[in-house]
N, C-alpha and C positions, 0 to 999 in steps of 0.2 A: 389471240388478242392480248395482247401487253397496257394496260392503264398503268398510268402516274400520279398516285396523287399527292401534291406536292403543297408547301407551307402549311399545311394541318396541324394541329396541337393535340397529340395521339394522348387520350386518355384511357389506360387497363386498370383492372383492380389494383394491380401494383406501383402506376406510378404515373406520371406524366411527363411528356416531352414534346418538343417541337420538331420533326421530323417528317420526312417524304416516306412514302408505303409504295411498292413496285409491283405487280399485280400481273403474272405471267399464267394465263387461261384462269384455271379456276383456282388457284391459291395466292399464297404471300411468297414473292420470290424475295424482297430486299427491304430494308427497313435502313433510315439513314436522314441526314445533312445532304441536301443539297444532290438526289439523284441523279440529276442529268446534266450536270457541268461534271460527277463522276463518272461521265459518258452510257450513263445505263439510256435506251431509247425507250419509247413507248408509243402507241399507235392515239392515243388519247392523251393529253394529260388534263386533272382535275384539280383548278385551285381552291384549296380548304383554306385560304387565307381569311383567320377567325373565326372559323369554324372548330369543333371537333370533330377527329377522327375516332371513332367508338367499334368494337366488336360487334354485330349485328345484333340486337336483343334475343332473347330464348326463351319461349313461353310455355313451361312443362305443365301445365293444365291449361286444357281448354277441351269443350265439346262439342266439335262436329255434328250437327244433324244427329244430335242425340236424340232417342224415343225417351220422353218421361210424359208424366199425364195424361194420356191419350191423345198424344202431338212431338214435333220434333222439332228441335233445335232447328232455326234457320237459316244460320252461315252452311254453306257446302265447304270443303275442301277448299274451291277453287275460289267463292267469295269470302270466305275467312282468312285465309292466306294470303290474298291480295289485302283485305283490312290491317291485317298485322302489317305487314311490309311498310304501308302506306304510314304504319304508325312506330316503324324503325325494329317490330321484330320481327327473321330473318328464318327463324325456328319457329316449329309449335312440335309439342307432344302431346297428341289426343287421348283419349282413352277409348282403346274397343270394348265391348260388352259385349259377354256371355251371355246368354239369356240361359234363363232356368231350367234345366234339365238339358242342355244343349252341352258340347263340347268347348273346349277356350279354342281350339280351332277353327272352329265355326263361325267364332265370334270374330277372332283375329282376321280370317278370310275376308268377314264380311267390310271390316272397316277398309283393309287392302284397297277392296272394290270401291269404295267412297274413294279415297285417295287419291289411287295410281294415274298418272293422267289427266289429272284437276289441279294438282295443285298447284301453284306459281310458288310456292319457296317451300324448303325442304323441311320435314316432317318427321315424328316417328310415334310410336304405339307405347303407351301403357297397357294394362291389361284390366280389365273390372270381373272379379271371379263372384258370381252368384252361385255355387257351389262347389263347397269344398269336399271332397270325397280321393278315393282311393286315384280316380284315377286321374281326375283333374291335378293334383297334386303333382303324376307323374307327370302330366304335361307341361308343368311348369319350369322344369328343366331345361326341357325340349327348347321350351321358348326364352327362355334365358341365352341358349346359344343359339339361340338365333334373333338376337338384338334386343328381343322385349325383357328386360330383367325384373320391372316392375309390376308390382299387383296391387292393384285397389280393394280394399275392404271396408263394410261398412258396419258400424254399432245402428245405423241410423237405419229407417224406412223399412219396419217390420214388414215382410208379404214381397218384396220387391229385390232389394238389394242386400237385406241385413242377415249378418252373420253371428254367431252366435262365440261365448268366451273359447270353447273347445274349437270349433273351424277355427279362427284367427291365432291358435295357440298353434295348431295343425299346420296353418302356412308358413306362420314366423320359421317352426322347427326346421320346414323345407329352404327357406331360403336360408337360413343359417349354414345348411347344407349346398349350396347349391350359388349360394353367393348373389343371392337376388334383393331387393328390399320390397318389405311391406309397405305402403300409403293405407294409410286409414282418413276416413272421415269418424271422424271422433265425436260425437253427440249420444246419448242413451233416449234410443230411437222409442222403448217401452214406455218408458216415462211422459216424453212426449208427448207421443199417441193420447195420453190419458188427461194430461192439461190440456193441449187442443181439443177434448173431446167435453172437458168440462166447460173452458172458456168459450167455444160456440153454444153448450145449450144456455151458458150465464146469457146470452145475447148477444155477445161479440162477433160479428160478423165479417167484418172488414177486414181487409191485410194486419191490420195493425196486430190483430190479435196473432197473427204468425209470429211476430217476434218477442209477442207476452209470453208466450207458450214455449217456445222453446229457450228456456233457460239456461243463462249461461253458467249455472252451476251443471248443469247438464252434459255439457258438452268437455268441462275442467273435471268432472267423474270420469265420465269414460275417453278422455285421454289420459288421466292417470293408470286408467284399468290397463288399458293396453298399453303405453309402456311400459307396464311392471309384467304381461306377459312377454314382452319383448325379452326384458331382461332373465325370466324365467328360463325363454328360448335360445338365450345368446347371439339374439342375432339385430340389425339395426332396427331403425323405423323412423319412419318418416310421416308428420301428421300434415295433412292438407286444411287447405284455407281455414287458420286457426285464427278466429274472431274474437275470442275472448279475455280479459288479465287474469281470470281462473286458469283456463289451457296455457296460457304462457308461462304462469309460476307453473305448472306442473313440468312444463319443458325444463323449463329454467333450472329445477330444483334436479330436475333425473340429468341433467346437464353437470351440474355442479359435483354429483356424484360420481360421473365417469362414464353414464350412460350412452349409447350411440343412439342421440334423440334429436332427431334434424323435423324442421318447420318452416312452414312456408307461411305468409299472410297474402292478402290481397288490397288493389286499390278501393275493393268497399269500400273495406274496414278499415281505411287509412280517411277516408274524405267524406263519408256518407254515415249516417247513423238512425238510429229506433225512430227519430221525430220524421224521416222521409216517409213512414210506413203509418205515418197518424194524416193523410190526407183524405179520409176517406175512400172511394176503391182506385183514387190515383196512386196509391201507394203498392198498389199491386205490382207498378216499372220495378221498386226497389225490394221486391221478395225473392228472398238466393235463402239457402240452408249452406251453414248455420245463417241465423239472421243478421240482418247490420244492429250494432249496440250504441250502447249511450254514446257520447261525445266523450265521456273522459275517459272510454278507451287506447283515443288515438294516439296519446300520450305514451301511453305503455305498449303501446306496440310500434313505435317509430322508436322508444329508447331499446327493446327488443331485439330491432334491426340493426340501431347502432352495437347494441353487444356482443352482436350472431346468438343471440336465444334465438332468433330466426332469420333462417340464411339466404333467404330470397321475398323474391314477389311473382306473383302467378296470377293467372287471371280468373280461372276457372271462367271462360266464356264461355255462354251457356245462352242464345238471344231466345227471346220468344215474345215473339209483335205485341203490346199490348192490347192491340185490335185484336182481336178472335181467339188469340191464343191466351193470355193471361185473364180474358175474360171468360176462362172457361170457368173462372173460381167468384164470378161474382155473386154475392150472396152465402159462397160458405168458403173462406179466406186457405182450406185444406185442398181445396179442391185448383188453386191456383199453381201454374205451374210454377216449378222452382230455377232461377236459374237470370242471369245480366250479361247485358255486353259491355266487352273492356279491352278486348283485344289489341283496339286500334289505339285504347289512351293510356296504356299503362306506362310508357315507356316516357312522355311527355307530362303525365301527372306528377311521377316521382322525381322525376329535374328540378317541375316549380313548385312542388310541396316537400321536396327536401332538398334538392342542392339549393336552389334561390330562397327557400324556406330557412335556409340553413341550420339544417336537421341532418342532414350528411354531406360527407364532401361528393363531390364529383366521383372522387376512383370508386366508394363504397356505394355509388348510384351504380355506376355501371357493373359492378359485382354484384348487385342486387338482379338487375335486370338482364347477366347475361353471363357472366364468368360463375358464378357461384349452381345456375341450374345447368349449366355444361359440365361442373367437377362433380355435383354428386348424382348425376343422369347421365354420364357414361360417354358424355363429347369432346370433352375437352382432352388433350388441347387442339382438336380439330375444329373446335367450334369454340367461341366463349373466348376469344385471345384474339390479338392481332401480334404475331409470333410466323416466323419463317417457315414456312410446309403447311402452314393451319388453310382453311377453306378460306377466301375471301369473301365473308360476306361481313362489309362492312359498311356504316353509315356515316354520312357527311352531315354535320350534326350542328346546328343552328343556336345557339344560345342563348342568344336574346330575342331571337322572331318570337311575335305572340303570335298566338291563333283563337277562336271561342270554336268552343266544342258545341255540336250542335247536330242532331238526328238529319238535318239538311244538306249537310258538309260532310259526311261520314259515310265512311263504304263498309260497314257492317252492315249485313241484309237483316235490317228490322227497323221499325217504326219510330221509335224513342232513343232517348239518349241518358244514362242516367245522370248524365256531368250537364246538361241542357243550360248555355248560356255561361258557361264558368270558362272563364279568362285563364291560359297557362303560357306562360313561358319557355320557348322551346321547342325546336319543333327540326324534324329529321329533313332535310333538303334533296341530299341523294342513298337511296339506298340499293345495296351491290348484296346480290346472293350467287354465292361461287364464282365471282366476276365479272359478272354480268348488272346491270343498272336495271331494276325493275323498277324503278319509281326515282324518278326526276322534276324535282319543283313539281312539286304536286300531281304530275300527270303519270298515269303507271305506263311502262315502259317495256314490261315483264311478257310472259306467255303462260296460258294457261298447259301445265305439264311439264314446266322446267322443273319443278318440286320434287326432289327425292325421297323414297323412303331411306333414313337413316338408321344404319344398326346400332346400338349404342351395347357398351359394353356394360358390367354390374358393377356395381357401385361401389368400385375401389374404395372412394375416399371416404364415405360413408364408412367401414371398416377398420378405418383409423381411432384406436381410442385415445 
């Protein structure tokens, strides 16, 4: 199958141009003026006249049917996948989880089995290490060559997920060795514990107290901590959904220094903040760790973006129905699960809250959303480019269509929306994974199991100082 798609206005990180894309099975055969009066043929052809032509988005966090609270994420594979798509990303990298005293193998198996055969666009694995020891350690190798290069670590959620200074010194050492990066969630999970423990008996009850409690001095402590073992170790690091102006100057500053200290933020924490979480137990839709912050955050992490103190956007999607599931926490606001859906709007948020916002141009939208988590997760230039040999998965990309976001209209499997009713500009029209059209004008198009897992390699460019 040969597709053409022709008068498009191609926008990469790098630059932009008006040009036709030639689309031979599943990659990029030609790029050019006017493809088919230079006699190239095509069994389709697509006009993107006034539209963009964009790299398929890449969304290197997001949670599958993850188990937290005593409940599971509700997107599958195959309904999260289809979500993204429908919302222009083309990619996802999950994270599989270890469970405690269990092998990373076991963990890794088990997300496979979610996956393989579900998904409608292509995939790949982080790794979530709940214990650090002798021989997990050697596993990590293992799995590095065989496409998983990252590992999640947590300062956060003593009993559960949390690691202590010495494991996290332990792993950085290994991947220093072995060419992997570290992901932290960066919060001092101890501390925490102990203002949410004080602020529920003061009488606080309600979500709102989740994001009293956990402090953004908190979370700017132990991201400084862990960079400076990074640097101790030699080796890079990478903080996830970094919410805070405390976490950002600490990037910023081990940035300035020479440090290899890479950051990702999220659409929260660009568009949503602390007064979402003051409606009484309706605030419980906008409870994710770390928490959404004041409003004059957003400032400092969209100039952030513009500097590369932080090199992407992610989603961390994480759904959980406010029906039964986030009311598992009503009446003591700890007890509510942690975690939003964003999958399907990330890509459509940051066009009309920063290209039409004019907060960033275009090329640095789509480096945000798709070139930048290709370079330092191991895709590109297989993914994250619209470049000759690269995978076709690309979108035919709407600039001016509005749409309202609304839990009604949306194919993420959960109840609520947290953008409910909010107008954006922009919006993906056709979108192409390895060649193929899985979503056309609004109707998916795709199969459940076209999705691959994708090996990705370690994080060359992350190693650049």
């Amino acid at each position: 199958m040969r597709t053409l798609i022709s008068n498009g206005t191609i926008v990469t990180a790098e630059g932009t141009q008006t040009a036709d894309v030639l689309i031979d099975g599943e990659t990029i055969a030609a790029i050019g003026a006017d493809l088919a009066a230079a006699g190239m043929t095509a069994d389709e052809t697509i006009d993107a006249g006034g539209k963009y032509v964009i790299p398929g988005g890449i969304d290197v966090h997001t949670h599958m049917e993850l188990p937290f609270g005593g409940t599971f994420a509700k997107d599958t594979f195959e309904t999260g996948t289809r979500a993204a798509a429908f919302g222009g990303t083309t990619t996802v990298v999950d994270f599989a989880v270890q469970s405690k005293g269990q092998s990373l193998r076991a963990g890794l198996d088990a997300w496979h089995a979610k996956a393989e055969g579900n998904a409608v666009a292509d995939y790949g694995f982080h790794m979530i290490m709940s214990d650090v020891n002798d021989e997990t350690l050697a596993e990590m190798d293992k799995l590095v060559a065989e496409g998983i290069p990252d590992f999640k670590l947590f300062t956060a959620y003593p009993g559960v997920f949390y690691s202590d200074d010495g494991a996290i010194f332990r792993a950085l050492q290994q991947t220093a060795r072995n060419g992997g990066l570290i992901m932290m969630h960066a919060e001092n999970g101890l501390a925490i514990d102990i203002v949410a423990a004080q602020t529920f008996d003061a009488g606080t009850t309600d979500p709102i107290g989740h994001g009293l409690a956990r402090k953004a001095v908190f979370e700017g402590e132990a991201t400084n901590r862990v960079i400076r073992l990074a640097e101790a170790a030699g080796a890079p690091i990478y903080i996830v959904h970094l919410s805070a102006s405390d976490a950002l100057a600490e990037v910023r500053a081990a940035r300035d220094r020479g440090t290899r200290a890479f950051a990702e933020t999220c659409p929260q924490y660009l568009f949503l903040s602390l007064d979402d979480l003051g409606h009484g137990f309706d605030g419980a839709k906008f409870v994710c760790s770390p928490p959404l912050r004041s409003r004059e955050t957003w400032d400092d992490l969209w100039t952030g973006l513009v500097k590369d103190d932080l090199q992407l956007v992610a989603t961390d999607h994480c759904p959980f129905d406010f029906h039964g599931q986030k009311e598992l926490g009503r009446g003591d606001f700890r007890k509510i699960p942690n975690g939003l859906p964003g999958v399907e709007d990330r890509v459509d948020l940051l066009h009309d809250g920063g290209v039409v916002g004019g907060r960033i141009s275009r090329e640095r939208w789509v480096e945000i959303i798709a070139t930048a988590p290709a370079r330092l997760f191991g895709l590109y230039p297989q993914k994250g480019s619209i470049s000759i040999g690269a995978d076709a998965d690309i979108v035919v990309y709407d600039p001016n269509r509005t749409r309202t976001i609304s839990a009604k209209t949306h194919h993420m499997n959960v109840d609520y929306s947290c953008y409910e009713g909010r107008k954006v500009q922009g919006a993906s029209d056709i979108v192409m994974s390895r060649g193929s059209v899985i979503v056309r004008d609004g109707e998916f198009t795709g199969r459940k199991g076209h999705g691959r897992f994708v090996k990705r390699g370690p994080a060359d460019h992350a190693r650049l100082a």
